[in-house]
C-alpha positions as CSV (number, residue, x, y, z in Angstrom):
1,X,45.3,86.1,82.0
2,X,41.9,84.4,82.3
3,X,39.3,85.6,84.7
4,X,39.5,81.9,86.2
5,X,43.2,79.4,85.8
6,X,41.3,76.7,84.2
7,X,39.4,78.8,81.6
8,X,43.1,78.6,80.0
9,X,44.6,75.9,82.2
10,X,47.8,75.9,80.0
11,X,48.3,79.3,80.1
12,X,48.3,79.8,83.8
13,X,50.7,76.9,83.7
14,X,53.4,77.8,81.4
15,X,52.8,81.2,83.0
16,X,53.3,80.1,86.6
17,X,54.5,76.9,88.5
18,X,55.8,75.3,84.8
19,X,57.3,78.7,83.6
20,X,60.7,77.1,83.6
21,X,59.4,74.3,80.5
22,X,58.1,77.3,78.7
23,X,58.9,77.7,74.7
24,X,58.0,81.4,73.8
25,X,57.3,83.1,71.2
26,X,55.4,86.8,71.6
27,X,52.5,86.0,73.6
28,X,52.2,82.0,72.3
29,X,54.0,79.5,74.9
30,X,54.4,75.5,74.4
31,X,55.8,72.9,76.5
32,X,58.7,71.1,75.0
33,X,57.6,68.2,72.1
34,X,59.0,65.6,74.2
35,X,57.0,66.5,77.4
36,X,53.9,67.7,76.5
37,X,52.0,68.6,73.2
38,X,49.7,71.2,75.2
39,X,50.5,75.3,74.1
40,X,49.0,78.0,74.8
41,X,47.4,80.6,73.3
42,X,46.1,84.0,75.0
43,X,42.6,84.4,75.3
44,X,42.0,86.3,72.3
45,X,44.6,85.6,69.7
46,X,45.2,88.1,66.6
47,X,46.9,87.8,63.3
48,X,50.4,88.1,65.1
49,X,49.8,85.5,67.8
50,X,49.0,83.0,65.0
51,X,52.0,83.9,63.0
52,X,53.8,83.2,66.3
53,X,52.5,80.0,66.8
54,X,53.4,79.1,63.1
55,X,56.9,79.8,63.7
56,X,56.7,78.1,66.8
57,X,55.2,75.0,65.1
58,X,56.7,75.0,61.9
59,X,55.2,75.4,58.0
60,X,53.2,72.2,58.1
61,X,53.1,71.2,61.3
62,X,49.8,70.2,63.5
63,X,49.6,72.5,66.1
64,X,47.0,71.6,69.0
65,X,44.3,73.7,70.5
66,X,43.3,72.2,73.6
67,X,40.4,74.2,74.9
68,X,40.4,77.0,72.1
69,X,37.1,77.2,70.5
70,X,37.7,80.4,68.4
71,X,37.8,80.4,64.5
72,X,41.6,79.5,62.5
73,X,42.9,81.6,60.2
74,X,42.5,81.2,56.2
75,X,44.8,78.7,55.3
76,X,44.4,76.6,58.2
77,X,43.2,73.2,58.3
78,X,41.6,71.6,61.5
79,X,43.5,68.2,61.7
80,X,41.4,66.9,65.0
81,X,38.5,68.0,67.0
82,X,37.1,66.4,70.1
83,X,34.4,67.4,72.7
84,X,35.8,67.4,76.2
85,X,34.7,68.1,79.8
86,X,36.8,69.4,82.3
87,X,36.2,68.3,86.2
88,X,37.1,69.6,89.1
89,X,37.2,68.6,93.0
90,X,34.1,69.0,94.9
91,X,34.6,66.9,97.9
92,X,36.4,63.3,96.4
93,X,37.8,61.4,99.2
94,X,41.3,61.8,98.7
95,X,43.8,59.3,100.5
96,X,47.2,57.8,100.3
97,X,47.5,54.5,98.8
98,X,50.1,51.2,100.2
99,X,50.4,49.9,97.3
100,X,51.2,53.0,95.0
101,X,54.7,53.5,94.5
102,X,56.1,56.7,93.2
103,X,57.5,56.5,89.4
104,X,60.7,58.5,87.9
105,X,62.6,58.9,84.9
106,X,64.1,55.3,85.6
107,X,60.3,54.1,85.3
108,X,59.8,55.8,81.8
109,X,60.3,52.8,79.4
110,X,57.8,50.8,81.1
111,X,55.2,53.5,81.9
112,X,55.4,54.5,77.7
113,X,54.4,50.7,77.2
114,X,51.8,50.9,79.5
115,X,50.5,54.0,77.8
116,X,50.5,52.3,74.8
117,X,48.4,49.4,75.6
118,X,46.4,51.4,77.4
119,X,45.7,54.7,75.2
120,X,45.0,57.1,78.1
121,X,46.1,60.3,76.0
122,X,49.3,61.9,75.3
123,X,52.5,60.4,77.4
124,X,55.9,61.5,76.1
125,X,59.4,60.4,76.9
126,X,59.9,63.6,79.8
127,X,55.5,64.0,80.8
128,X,57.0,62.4,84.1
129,X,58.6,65.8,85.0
130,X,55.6,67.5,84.9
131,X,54.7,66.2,88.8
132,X,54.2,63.0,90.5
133,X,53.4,60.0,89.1
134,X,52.3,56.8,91.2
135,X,51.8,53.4,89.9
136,X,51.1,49.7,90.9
137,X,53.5,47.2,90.3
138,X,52.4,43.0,90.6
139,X,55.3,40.7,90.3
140,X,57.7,43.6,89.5
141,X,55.2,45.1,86.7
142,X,53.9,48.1,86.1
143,X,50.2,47.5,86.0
144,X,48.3,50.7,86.8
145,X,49.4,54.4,86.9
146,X,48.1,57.8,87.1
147,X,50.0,61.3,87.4
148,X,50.2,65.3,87.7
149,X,50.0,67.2,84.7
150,X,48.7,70.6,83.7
151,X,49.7,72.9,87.0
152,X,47.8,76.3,86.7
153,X,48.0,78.8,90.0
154,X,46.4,76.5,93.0
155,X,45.3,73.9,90.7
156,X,47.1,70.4,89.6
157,X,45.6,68.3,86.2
158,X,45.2,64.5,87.3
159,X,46.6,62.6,84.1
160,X,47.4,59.2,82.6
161,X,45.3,57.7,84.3
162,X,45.4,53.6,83.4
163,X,45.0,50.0,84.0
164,X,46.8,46.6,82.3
165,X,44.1,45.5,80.6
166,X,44.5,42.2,82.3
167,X,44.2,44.1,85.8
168,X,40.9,46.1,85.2
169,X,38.3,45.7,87.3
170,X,40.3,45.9,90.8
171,X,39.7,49.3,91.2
172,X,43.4,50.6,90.8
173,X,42.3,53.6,88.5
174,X,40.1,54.8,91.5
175,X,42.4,54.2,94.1
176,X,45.4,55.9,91.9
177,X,43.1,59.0,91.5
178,X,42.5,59.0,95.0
179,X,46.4,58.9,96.0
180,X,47.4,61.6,93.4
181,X,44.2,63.5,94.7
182,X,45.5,63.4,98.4
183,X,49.5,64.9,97.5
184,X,48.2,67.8,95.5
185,X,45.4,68.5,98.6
186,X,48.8,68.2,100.5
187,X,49.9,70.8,98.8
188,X,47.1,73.1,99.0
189,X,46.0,72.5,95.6
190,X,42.7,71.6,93.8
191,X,42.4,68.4,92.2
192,X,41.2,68.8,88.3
193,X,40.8,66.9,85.4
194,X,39.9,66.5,81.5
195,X,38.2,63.3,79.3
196,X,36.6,63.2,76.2
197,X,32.7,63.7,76.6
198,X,31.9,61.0,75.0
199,X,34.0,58.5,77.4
200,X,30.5,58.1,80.0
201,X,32.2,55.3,81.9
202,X,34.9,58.0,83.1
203,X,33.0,60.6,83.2
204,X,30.5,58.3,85.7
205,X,33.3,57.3,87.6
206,X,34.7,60.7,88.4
207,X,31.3,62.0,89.5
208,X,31.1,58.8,91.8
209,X,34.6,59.8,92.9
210,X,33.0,63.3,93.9
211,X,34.1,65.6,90.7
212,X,31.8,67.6,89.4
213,X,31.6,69.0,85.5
214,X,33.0,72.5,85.7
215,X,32.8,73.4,82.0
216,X,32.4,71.6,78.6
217,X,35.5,72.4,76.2
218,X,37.0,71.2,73.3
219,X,40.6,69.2,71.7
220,X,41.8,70.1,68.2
221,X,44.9,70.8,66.3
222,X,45.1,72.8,63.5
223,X,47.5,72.3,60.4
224,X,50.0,75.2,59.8
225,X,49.9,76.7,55.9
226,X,53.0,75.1,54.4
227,X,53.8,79.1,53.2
228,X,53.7,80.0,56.4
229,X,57.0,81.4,57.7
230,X,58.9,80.5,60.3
């Protein structure tokens, strides 16, 4: 394991409190495609940890790296690369929310087409497992949301996190945040979170929010050798 949970955040996840969504193989681990693209690999993979991830992925496939800044193997094309930040709690003033309703499988259609107007990041057909979810509703629609995602020991990933673009402006991403903020304090759990480093609006708004940068990191995928075998 990592000296620190979020120095691997997926890891000490599939490892610990989401265990039970865990796809092994040897010492790589992967949520299930429909809930979450996010795998893992140990902090210093070698030739058999990538052939395991190649059988987990498939000859072909795009396999993503979130937060692995090491070198691929030959044969191995990088697909996608983005600089990230990750944030962390440092005194945000968490708080329930009236309005925030919680959202469930039953929700799913409408929170996908949310997602989609939106483009907050990955949101699959099962992500809602993954831990609470809360959203807004106005006139019976879903207008704003935010969610639990990434649950490393004592830690819990704030995700999702969007607004109807005919609803921005009103505040509901911050007062989302907030609400998700205060259950996983509940719990005894740190708030955390990851954006792009490029997206300065967020990254503003979570440091208003009282987050603070923790480390810089980095999104990819990598392409798996069609000869590779599985």
């Amino acid at each position: 394991m990592s000296a620190h949970p979020l120095d691997n955040p997926a890891l000490g996840a599939l490892t610990g409190p989401h265990a039970h969504f865990a796809e092994r193989r040897g010492r790589v681990l992967r949520y299930p495609v429909d809930v979450s693209p996010w795998l893992a690999l140990p902090d210093d993979p070698g030739a058999e940890d990538w052939a395991d991830l190649a059988a987990l992925v498939g000859p072909g496939g795009d396999a993503p790296l979130a937060g692995y800044t090491g070198q691929t193997p030959d044969g191995w094309e990088v697909t996608f690369s983005l600089e990230g930040v990750q944030l962390v709690d440092d005194g945000i003033a968490a708080a329930p929310d009236p309005e925030a309703v919680r959202l469930g499988p039953a929700d799913v259609p409408e929170m996908l087409g949310l997602v989609e107007r939106t483009r907050p990041g990955p949101f699959l057909p099962r992500t809602v497992e993954l831990g609470t979810y809360l959203g807004i509703r106005r006139n019976g629609a879903l207008i704003a949301m935010a969610g639990e995602r990434l649950h490393p020991p004592g830690w819990t990933e704030i995700s999702a996190v969007c607004t109807d673009p005919d609803f921005r402006g009103e505040g509901l991403a911050t007062r989302l945040i907030l609400a998700v903020a205060h259950g996983i304090r509940e719990r005894g759990e740190t708030p955390f979170l990851h954006t792009a480093a490029s997206n300065t609006n967020a990254i503003r708004l979570y440091e208003s929010l009282g987050f603070r940068l923790r480390r810089s990191t980095l999104f990819s995928a990598a392409r798996v050798p069609e000869h590779a075998e599985a």
